[in-house]
N, C-alpha and C positions, 0 to 999 in steps of 0.2 A: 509502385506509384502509378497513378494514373499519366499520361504520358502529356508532358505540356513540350513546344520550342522554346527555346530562350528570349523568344520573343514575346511569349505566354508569361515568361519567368515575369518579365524586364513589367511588362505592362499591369501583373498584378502586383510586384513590390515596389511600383514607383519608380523605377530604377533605370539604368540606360547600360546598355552592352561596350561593351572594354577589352582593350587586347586581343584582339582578334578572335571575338566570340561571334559565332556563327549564329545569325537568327531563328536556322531554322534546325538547328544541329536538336535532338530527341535529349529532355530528362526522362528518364523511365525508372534509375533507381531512386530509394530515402534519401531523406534528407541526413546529414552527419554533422556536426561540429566537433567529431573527433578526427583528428586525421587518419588516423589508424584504422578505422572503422567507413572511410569512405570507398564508396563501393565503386565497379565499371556501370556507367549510366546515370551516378545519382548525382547530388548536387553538396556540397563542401560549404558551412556557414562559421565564416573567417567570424565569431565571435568572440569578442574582448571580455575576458573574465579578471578577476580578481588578482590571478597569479597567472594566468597563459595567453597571450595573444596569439587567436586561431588566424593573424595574418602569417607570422613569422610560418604559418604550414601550411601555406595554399601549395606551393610547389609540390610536397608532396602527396596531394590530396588528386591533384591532376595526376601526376606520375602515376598513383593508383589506379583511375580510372574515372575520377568523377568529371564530368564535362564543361564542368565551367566553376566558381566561388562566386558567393553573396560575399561582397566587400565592401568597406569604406573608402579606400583607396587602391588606383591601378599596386597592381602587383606583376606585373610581365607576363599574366598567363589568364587563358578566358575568363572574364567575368563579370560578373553582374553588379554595378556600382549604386550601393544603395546612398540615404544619408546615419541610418541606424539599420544595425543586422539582425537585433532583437525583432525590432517591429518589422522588420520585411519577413522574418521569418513568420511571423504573425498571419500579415499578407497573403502569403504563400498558400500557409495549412487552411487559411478562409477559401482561399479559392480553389483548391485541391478539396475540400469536404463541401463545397457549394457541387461541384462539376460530377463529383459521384454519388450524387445522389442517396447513399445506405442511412438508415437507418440512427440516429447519435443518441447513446446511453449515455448522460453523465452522471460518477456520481461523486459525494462527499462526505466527508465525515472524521470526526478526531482519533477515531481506531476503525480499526476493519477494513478500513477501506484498498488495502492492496489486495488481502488476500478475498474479499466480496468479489471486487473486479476481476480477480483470475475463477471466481467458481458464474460469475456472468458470463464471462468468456468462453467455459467451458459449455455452459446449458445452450448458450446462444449457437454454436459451433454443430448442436445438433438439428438447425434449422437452414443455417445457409453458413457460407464464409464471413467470417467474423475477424477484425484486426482491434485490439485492444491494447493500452499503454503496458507495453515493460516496464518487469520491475517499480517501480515509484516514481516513473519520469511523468509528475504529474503537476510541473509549474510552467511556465512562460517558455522556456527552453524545449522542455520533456512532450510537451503536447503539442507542438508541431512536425517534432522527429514520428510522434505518431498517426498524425491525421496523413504527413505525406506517405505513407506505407498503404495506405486503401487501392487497389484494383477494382477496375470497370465491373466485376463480380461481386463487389462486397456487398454484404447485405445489412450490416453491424459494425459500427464504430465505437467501441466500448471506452470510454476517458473517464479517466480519473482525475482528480481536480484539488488538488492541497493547494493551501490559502494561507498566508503568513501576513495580509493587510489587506483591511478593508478593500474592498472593490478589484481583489486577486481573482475572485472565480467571478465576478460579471464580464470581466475582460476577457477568459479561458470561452465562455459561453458566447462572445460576439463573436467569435472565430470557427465556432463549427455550434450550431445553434441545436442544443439537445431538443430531441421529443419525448426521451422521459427524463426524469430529473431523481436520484434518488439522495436520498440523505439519510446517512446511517445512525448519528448521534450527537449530543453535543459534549464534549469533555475537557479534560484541564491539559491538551496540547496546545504550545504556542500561548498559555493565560498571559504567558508575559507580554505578548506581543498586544495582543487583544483587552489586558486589564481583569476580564469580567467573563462568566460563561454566556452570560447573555450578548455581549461582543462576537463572544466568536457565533452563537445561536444568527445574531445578526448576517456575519459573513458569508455562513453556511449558508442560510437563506435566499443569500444572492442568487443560488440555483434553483429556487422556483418562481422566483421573482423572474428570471429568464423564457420561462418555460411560452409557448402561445397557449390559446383555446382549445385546441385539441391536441396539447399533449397530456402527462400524464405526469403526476408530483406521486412519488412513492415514498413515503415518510414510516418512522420508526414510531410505533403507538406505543413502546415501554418508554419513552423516553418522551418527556412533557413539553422540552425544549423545542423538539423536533415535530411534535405533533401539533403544537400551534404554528406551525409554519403556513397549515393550513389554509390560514387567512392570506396569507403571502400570495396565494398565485390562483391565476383564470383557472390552469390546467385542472383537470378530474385528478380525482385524489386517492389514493390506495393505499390503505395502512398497512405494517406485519407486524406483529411478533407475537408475545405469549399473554397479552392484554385480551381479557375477553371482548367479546366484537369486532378484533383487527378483523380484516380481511383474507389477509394469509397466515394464519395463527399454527405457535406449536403447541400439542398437547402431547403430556405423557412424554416428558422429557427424560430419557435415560443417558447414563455413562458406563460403559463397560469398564470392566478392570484396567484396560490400557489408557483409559480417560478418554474414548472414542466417544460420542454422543450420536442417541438415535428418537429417534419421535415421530410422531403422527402429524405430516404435512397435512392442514385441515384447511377447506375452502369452499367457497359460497357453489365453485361446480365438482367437489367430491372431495373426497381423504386420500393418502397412500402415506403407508411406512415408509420412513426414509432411516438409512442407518449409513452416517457419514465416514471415512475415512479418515479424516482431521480428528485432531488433540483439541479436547477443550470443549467444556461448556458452551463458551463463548460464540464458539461457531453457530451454534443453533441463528441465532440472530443472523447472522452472516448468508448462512443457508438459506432461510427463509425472503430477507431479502433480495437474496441471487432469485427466489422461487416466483416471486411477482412481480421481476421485469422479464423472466422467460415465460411468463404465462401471462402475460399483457400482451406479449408480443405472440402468441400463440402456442407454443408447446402446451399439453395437457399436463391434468394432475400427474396422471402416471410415467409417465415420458419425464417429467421434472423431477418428480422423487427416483425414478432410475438413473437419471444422467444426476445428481446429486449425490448418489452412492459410489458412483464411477470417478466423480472429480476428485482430484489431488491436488496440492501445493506446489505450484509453477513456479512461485518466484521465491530467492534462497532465505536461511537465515529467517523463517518464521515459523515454529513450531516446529522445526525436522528432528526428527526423532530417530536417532541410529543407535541398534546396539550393539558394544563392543564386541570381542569375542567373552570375555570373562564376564559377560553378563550386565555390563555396567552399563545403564542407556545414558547417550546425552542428547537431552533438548535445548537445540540449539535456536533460541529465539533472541536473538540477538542485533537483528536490523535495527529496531529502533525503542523506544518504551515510553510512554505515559502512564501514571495512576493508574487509568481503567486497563491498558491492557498490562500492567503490571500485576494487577491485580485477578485475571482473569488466566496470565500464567501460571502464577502462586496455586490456586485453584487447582488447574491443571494437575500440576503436580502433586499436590497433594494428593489426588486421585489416584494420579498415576503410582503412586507410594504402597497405596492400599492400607487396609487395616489390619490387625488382628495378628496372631503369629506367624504370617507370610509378609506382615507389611515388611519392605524395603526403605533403607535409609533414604532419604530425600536430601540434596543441596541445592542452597539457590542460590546463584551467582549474580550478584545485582549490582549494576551499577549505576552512575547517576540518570537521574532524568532532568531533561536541559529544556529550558525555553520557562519556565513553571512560574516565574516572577515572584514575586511575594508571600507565595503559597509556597515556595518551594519546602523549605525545612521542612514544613507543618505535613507535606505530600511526601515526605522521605520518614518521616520518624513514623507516620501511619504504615507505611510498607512494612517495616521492620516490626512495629508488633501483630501485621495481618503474619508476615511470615511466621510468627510464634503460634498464635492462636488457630494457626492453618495447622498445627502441628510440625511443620518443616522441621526437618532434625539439626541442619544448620544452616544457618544461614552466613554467607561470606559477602560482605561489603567490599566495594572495589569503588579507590578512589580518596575523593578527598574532602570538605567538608559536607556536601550534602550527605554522602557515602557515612560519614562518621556519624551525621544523623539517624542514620536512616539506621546501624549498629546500633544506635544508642536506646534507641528505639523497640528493636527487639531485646537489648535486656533490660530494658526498664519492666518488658512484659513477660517476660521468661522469671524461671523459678529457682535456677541453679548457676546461671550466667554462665551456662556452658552453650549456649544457644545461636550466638553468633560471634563474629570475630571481622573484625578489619582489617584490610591490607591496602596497600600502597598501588598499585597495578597488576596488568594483566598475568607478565611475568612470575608475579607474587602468589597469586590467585592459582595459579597453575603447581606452582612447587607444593602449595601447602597440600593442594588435591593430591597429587600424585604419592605425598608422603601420608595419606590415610584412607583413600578409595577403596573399596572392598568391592570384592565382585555382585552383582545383586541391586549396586548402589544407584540412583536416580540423580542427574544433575541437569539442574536449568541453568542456561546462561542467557542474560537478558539486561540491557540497558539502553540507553539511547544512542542514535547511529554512532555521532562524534567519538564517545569513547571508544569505540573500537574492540567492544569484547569479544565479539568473538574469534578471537585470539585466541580465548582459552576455550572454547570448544573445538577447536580448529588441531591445536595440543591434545587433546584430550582422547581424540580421535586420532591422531597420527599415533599417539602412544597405543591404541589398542590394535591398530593396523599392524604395527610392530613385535605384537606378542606372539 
């Protein structure tokens, strides 16, 4: 973290010094509102959650090492006395990403968007030091634990920006004020929340509605939602995908046998083969995107299609791919699920399956997708005959009525009703696998975070570790 006193803290959150907090005493580490995770030098945000009052662990967050707590009330140990911890944290990451000056990538979107942001991070990393959000801490909370992480070097502040109500990402962007703005898609995450795709098209857009004069809107040209965002912002505008005329377009899309995908990065200053690392179709998109904010930002074609082939999957539980010893792979995709990347797993897999008399069994382990509102049933019972007509060999439902839909669904479209089957939980899901797994055998496990599936790839792998 760039280095403020408490004085610095007290003056950009409002706030006044308490218990014998020294004005001039150095913050130098992050910011934490975990106590466990509070470092020597950084600073400790007593935040009231739902289930945890981070006052009841200011003491130990001192004892640790951190120099002072953002709090609501004295606590008998240094701190900084806000009137809300939320919004000073707010405070805080504004004046920490005002003071350092790097470079702000935001970007958003209903899928893609963790694993985009870890291959931005990557291209970006070959140009200067780069700090971008962990994992999906990419709300009101999550985005100030990361803008306080930039040092007087950084060159690149890469944020991620999820939005669960109108005017969620105009607030994220009044706090560290992006100069490019990307947006990945528009999809049926959070419909509940939102009502409509055009709702959430709406929310998304808040990020170019952000942008000034001379930044930079990088928008998805497959996707019509996102491409009339257009109109939305002063910024210069940069298209990608596999729409002829994008800007950074893929041509000559291939998938190898392992479902790896490779193509021809095509652009207004040259081509290069790129052949990625990652599972899935799906990434092309992802790729490409990552390819025209590193080369907005300078990297060339060829340097971007190189460090493209280089990059890997940073953050856990999305497309990891391990194979047992007996041959059995599992993909483990399991952080979170919507429709489109439900559907862009399924895919996957199937690929990954192969054809012909080498092809390998396929299972896909699915479980609910949450937030979907209205749409839900009708976005469960469609999985369940993609999975059939994907060829899946079986599909296992996990869960409870959406789950029963989304079964019902695949044998309404199957021909034998031996195609899928329901079960109760993770538990379940695990027994049935291990009483008919063959070696050879493909299994995805994939749902929304809540359910907690991966569980059974967690099993599933501890069982092959064992053999």
């Amino acid at each position: 973290m760039i280095a403020l006193t408490l004085a610095e803290v007290a003056a950009a959150t409002g706030g006044e010094l308490a218990d014998g907090a020294d004005p001039q005493a150095l913050v130098t580490g992050p910011l934490a509102i975990d106590s466990r995770k509070a470092a020597p030098g950084g600073l400790f945000a007593a935040f009231r959650g739902e289930r945890v009052d981070g006052h009841a662990f200011a003491a130990q967050a001192v004892a640790a090492g951190a120099v002072a707590v953002l709090a609501e009330r004295p606590l008998g140990v240094p701190a900084v006395l806000v009137p809300d911890v939320q919004v000073a944290m707010g405070r805080l990451a504004q004046a920490v990403a005002d003071r350092a000056g790097a470079t702000v990538v935001a970007l958003t979107g209903s899928a893609g968007k963790t694993s985009t942001k870890d291959l931005i991070a990557q291209l970006l990393a070959k140009i200067g030091p780069t700090v971008f959000t962990e994992g999906s801490l990419n709300n009101e909370l999550g985005f100030p634990m990361t803008a306080t992480r930039v040092e007087p070097d950084t060159r690149h502040l890469v944020l991620e920006m999820g939005a669960r109500h109108k005017g969620d990402i105009a607030y994220l962007c009044s706090l560290a004020r992006p100069s490019i703005g990307l947006v990945l898609n528009v999809g049926s995450a959070h419909l509940g929340e939102f009502g409509s795709k055009e709702g959430i098209a709406q929310a998304k857009g808040e990020l170019v509605e952000a942008l000034a004069e001379d930044g930079t809107a990088i928008l998805n040209a497959d996707d019509p939602l996102v491409r009339e965002m257009a109109a939305r912002t002063r910024a210069k505008v940069v298209t990608f995908g596999e729409t002829p005329g994008a800007d950074v377009r893929a041509q000559d899309v291939r998938l190898d046998s392992t479902g790896r995908p490779s193509f021809t990065l095509s652009t207004l200053a040259g081509s290069a083969r790129v052949q990625l690392r990652l599972y899935g179709e799906h990434h092309v998109s992802n790729a490409l995107a990552a390819a025209a904010v590193a080369m907005e930002l300078g990297l060339s074609v060829d340097d971007t299609a190189a460090a493209l082939g280089e990059a890997g999957a940073l953050s856990r539980w999305r497309m990891e791919v391990v194979d047992r010893a007996d041959g059995v792979t599992v993909v483990n995709d399991a952080y979170n699920a919507n429709p489109e990347s439900m559907r862009a797993a399924l895919r996957a897999l199937a690929t990954m399956g192969g054809r012909g008399p080498e092809r390998r069994r396929t299972w896909a382990v699915l479980g609910e997708m949450r937030e979907l509102g209205e749409e839900s049933l009708d976005e469960h019972d469609a999985i369940g005959r993609l999975a059939v007509r994907l060829d899946v060999t079986k599909l296992v439902a996990v869960g409870g009525r959406e789950a029963a839909c989304m079964e019902l669904g695949a044998r309404n479209e199957g021909s034998w009703g031996e195609e899928s089957v329901l079960v109760s939980d993770a538990d379940a899901a695990v027994e049935l696998l291990r009483g008919q797994l063959r070696p050879g055998d493909v299994v995805l496990v994939k749902a929304s975070r809540s359910v907690g599936l991966e569980r059974v790839a967690q099993a599933l792998l501890a069982d092959g570790a064992a053999q």
